[in-house]
N, C-alpha and C positions, 0 to 999 in steps of 0.2 A: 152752490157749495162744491161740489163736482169740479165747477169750474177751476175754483179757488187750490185745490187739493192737486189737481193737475200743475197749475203755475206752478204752485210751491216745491213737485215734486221737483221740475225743471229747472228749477233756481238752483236748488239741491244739488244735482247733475253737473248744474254749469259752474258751481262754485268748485266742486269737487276738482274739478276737470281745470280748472284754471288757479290754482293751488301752486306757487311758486317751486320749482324742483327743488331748490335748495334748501328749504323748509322741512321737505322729505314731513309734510304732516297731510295726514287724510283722515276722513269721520272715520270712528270708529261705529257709532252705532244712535241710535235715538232715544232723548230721553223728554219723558217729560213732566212739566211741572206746574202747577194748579195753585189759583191764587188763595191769600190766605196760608200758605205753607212754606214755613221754611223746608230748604231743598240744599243738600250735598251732592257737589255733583266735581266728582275723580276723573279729571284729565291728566293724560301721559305727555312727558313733555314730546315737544316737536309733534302732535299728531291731534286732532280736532273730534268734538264731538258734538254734533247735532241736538237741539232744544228747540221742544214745540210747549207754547204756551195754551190750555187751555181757554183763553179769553186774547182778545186781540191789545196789542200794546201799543203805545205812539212814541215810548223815550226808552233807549236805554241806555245805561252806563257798566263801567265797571272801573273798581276803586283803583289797582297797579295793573295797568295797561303791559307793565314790563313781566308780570309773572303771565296773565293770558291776553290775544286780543281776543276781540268779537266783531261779530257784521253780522245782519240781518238780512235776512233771505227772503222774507215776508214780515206781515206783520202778528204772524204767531210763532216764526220760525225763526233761531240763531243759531248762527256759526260761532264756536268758543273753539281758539287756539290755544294748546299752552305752550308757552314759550319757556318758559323757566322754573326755578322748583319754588313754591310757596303758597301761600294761603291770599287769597283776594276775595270778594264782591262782586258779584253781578247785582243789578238792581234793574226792575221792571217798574214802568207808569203806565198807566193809560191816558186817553186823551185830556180828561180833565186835572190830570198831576197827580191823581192820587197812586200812592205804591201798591202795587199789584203782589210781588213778592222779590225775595232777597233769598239769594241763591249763593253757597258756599260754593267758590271753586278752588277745588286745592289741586296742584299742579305738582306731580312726582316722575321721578327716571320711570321711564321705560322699560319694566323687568317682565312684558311677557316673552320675549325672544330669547333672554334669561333663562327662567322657567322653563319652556320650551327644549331648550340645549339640558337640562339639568333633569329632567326626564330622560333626553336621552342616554345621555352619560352614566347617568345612578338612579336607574329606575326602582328599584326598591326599595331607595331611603326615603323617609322620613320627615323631609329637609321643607322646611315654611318658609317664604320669602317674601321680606317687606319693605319696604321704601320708608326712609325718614331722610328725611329732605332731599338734600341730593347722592344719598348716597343708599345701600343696601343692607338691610341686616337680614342676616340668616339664623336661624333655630332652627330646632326639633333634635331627634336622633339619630346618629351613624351608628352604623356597624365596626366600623373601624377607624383607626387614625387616619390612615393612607385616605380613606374615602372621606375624610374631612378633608384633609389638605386637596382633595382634588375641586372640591365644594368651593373650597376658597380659590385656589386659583382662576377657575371658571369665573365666578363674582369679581375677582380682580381684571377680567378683560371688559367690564362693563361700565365697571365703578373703579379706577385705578385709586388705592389708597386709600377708599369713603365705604370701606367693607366692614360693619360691624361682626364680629361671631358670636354668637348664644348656641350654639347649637354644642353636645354635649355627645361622648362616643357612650356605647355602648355594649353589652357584653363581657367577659373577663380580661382583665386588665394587668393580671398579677403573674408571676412571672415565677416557679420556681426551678431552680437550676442546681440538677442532681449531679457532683464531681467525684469521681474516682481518681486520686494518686496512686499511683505505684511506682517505685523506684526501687529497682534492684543494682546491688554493687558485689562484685566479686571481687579477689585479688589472691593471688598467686604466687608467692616467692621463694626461689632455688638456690642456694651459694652450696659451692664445692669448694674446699682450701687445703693446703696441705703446709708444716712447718718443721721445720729438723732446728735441734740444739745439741750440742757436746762441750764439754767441759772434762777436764784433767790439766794433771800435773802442767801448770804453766800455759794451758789451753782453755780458753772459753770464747763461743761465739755462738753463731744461729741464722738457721734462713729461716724467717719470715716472712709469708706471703700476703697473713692479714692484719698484723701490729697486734697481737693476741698478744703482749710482752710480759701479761700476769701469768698466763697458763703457761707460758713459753717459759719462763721463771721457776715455776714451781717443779717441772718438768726434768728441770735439767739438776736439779737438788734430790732426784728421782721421790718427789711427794707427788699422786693423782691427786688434783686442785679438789680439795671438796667441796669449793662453789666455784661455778662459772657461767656468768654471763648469755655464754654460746651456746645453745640448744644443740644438740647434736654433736659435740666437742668428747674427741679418745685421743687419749694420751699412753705412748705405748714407749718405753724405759727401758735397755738395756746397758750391758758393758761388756766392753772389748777391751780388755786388760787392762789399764788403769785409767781409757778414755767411756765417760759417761755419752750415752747416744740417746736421744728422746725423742718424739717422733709425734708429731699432733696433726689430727687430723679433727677437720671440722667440716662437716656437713648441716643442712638445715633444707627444710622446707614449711612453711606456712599456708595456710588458703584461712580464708575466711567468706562469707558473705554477712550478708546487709540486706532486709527487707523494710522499706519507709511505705506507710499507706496513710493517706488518709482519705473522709469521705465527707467532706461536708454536703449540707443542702441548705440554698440561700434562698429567698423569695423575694421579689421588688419589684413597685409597681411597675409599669410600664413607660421607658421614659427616666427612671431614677435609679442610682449607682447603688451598688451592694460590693459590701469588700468581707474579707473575711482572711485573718490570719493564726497560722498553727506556728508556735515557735516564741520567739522572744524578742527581746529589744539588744542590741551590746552599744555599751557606753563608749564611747569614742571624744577624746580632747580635740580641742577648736581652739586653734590660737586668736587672738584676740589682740585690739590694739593696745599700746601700754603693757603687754607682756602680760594682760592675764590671757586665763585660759579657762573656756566654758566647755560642757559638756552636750556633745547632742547623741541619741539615741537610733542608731541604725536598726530597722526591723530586719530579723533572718527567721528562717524556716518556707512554711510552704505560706505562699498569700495566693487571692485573687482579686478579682474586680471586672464587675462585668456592668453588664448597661442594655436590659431587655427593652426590645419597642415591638409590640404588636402591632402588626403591619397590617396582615387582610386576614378576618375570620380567627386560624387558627396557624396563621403564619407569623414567626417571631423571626423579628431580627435580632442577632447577638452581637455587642460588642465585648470582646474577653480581652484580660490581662491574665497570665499567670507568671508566678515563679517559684522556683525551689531556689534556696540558699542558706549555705552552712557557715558557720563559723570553722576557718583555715588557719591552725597556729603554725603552721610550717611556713608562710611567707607572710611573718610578721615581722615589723619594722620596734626599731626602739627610738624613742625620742628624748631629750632629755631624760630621760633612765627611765622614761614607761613603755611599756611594749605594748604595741597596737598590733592585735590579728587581726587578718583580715579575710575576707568571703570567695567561696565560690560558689560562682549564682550560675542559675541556667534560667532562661527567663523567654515566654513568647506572649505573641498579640495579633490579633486577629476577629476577623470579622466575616460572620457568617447568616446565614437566613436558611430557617429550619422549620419543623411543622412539629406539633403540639407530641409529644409523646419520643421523638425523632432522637438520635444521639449519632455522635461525629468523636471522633479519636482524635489527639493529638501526639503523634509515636513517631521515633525516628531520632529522638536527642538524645544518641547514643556517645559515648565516652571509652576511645580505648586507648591505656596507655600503655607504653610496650618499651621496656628497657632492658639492655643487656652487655654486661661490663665484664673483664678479661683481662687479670694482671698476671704476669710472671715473671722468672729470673731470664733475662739474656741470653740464648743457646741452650741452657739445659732447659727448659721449657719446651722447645721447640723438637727434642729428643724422644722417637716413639714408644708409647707406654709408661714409663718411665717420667717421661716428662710432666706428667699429669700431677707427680708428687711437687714439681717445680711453679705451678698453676695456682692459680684462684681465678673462680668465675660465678658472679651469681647473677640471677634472672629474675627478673620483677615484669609482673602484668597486673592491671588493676582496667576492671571492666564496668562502665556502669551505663544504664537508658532506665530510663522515663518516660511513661505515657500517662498522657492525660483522657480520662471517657466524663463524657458532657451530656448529659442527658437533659429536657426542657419542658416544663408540663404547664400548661396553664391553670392556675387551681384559684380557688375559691376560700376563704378561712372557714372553719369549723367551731361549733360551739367548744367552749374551754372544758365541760364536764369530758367530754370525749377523749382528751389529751392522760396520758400516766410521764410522769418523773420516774428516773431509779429510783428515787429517794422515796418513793410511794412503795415501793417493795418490801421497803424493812422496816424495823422501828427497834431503836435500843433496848437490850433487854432488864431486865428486873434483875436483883443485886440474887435474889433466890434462882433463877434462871441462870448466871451468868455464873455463882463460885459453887451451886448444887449440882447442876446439869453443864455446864459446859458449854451452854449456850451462847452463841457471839449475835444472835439479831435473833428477832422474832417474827412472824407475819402482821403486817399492818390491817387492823379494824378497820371497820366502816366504809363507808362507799369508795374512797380512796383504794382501801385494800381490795374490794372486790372487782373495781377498776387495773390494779394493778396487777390480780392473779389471770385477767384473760388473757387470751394468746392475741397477742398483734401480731400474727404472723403478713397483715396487709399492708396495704397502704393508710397511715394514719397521721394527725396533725394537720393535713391540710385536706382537701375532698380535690380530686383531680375529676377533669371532666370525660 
């Protein structure tokens, strides 16, 4: 017995040892199997696994040669090859024909070198891996996208194309994005002008320096205009013996500003667009063939559109659209007798990778316009002091920037009891409330109401982490 066990180990040895390179297959390990019993037994393809029968056999076969071979080392011992990926038959006899036992051999890719690397890689995922036929599927759970697509990549060096995915990310996925507009505009405007008229017997004329011709008119009929157009507009009337002398003087100055803000807050999952627009639509005509004409709808105001992807943990990537744009009736066109305005847009896009709570500016789309104009009369213009009455000049400036603040939280939904509307604040009043008391709204009853009197001074609508 001794003896026997000795041989067989050496057969063993010598098979191993005399294993074609090319094959690149070697025993993995020994298994064995007992008559009377069906037996599964999981061979990697290209690599051999050792079977010892309890009871001595004289015949073996097996059903597709092409999915494993075999050779017999002894007569309790076999070498099983797999060659290829599928399910086959081994079958055992012994001397007298009868079947000994019938042995499953199923033949899959080779995914412990696989595994192996995917431990190293991402050792704290999750991540199951299985063979169906020849190719790999993967399950369980990731912590993030990015360590999915690495998962897979990996599997795509082994299994090019034959990668099934099951596997599923986890953690928060949702995305919400806190925006601050601001857009200030100023604007500045100065004119200085000055006008003489006279009139008498057989004499009427006038220097005009701003086509003011109604003031200039009234002026010289010695009436002060009791309307006029001109902010800052003196009209000063004398005579010098039978000639009338009138005298206009028009100054101006304007400033104004401009404050635009808004704040939305959008949420999307990870992976999916979010748009959001403050403003309107303007109808704009489309010519058309045959001479009709359709109507399409241009959006203006403030929009966005962005595109979160949770990358690692609590690293988000952003893709941003923004823009501001107004309706501009100062460079509109008329077309067959409709007037079309048209826009001035300011508009950016951009791409950024940020951490959970994290905010980034968008500043510098600054706007300065700067004009300054300067008519007079020929030589008496150019006359010092004096010449100033000969002069018109006014000065225009108009200033405006816009910044954009980006803020990114990864949040989670909340129960709906926890949420308040404005509209949970008030409730219409009673016809006695409303013409007795003066009453314009009343406090709203019931859980609504006592929802609506707490202070939200926090963060509320979504649960940020």
């Amino acid at each position: 017995m001794a003896f026997r066990t000795i041989v067989a180990a050496a057969l063993t040895g010598f098979a191993l040892v005399c294993t074609p390179v090319a094959d690149t297959a070697w025993a993995e390990g020994l298994r064995v199997v007992k008559k009377g019993t069906a037996t599964q037994l999981d061979v990697p393809m290209n690599r051999a696994v050792v079977v010892e029968s309890d009871v001595p056999f004289s015949e073996l076969s097996i059903a597709n040669p092409g999915i494993a071979d075999i050779s017999s080392l002894s007569d309790r011992t076999i070498y099983v090859l797999g060659k290829s990926p599928g399910l086959t038959t081994l079958t055992l006899l012994d001397a007298t024909g009868r079947l000994i036992t019938n042995v499953d051999v199923r033949v899959s890719a080779d995914v412990s070198e696989f595994k192996e690397r995917l431990r190293q890689i991402l050792p704290n995922e999750k991540i199951e891996v299985r063979t169906a036929n020849d190719g790999i599927v993967l399950s369980g759970t990731v912590s993030s996208a990015a360590r999915l697509q690495r998962a897979m990549d990996l599997a795509e060096r082994y299994a090019p194309e034959r990668v099934s995915n099951l596997m599923s990310v986890g953690g928060v996925q949702q995305v919400m994005l806190k925006v601050r507009f601001a857009e200030m505009q100023r604007a500045v405007s100065k004119s200085l002008s000055a006008s003489f008229g006279f009139s008498g017997t057989g004499i009427n004329g006038g220097i005009n320096t701003l086509n003011n011709q109604p003031s200039l008119t009234n002026a010289l009929n010695n009436n002060i205009p009791l309307s006029n157009d001109n902010t800052g507009a003196v009209v000063f009337g004398f005579d010098v013996g039978s000639v009338q002398v009138a005298l206009l003087l028009e100054a101006l100055e304007q400033k104004g500003m401009v404050r635009t803000l808004a704040e939305p807050n959008l949420s999307a999952l990870s992976g999916q667009e979010a748009k959001f627009l403050a403003g309107g639509e303007y109808p704009v005509p489309v010519a058309q063939e045959d001479g009709l004409i359709t109507v399409e709808f241009k959006p203006f105001g403030i929009e966005m559109a962005f595109v979160p992807r949770v990358v690692d943990g609590d690293l988000i990537n952003l893709e941003l659209r923004t823009s501001v744009s107004a309706i501009d009736p100062t460079n509109s066109i008329v077309l067959n007798g409709l007037s079309i305005s048209a826009f001035s847009r300011r508009e950016t896009s951009t791409t950024v990778e940020m951490r959970d709570g994290e905010s980034f500016a968008i500043a510098g789309l600054i706007e300065d316009t700067f004009l300054d104009n300067s008519s007079q009369l020929p030589w008496l213009g150019d006359v010092p002091v004096l010449g100033a009455l000969f002069r018109s000049a006014d000065y225009q400036r108009q200033q405006t920037e816009l910044v954009i603040i980006i803020s990114a939280h990864l949040v989670t939904p909340t129960r709906g009891e926890a949420l308040s509307l404005p509209t949970d604040r008030v409730k219409p009043p009673s016809e006695n409330e409303l013409f007795l008391y003066g009453r314009v709204a009343r406090t709203q009853n019931g859980p609504a109401g006592e929802v609506a009197n707490q202070d939200f001074s926090g963060s509320y609508g979504y649960v940020m982490d």
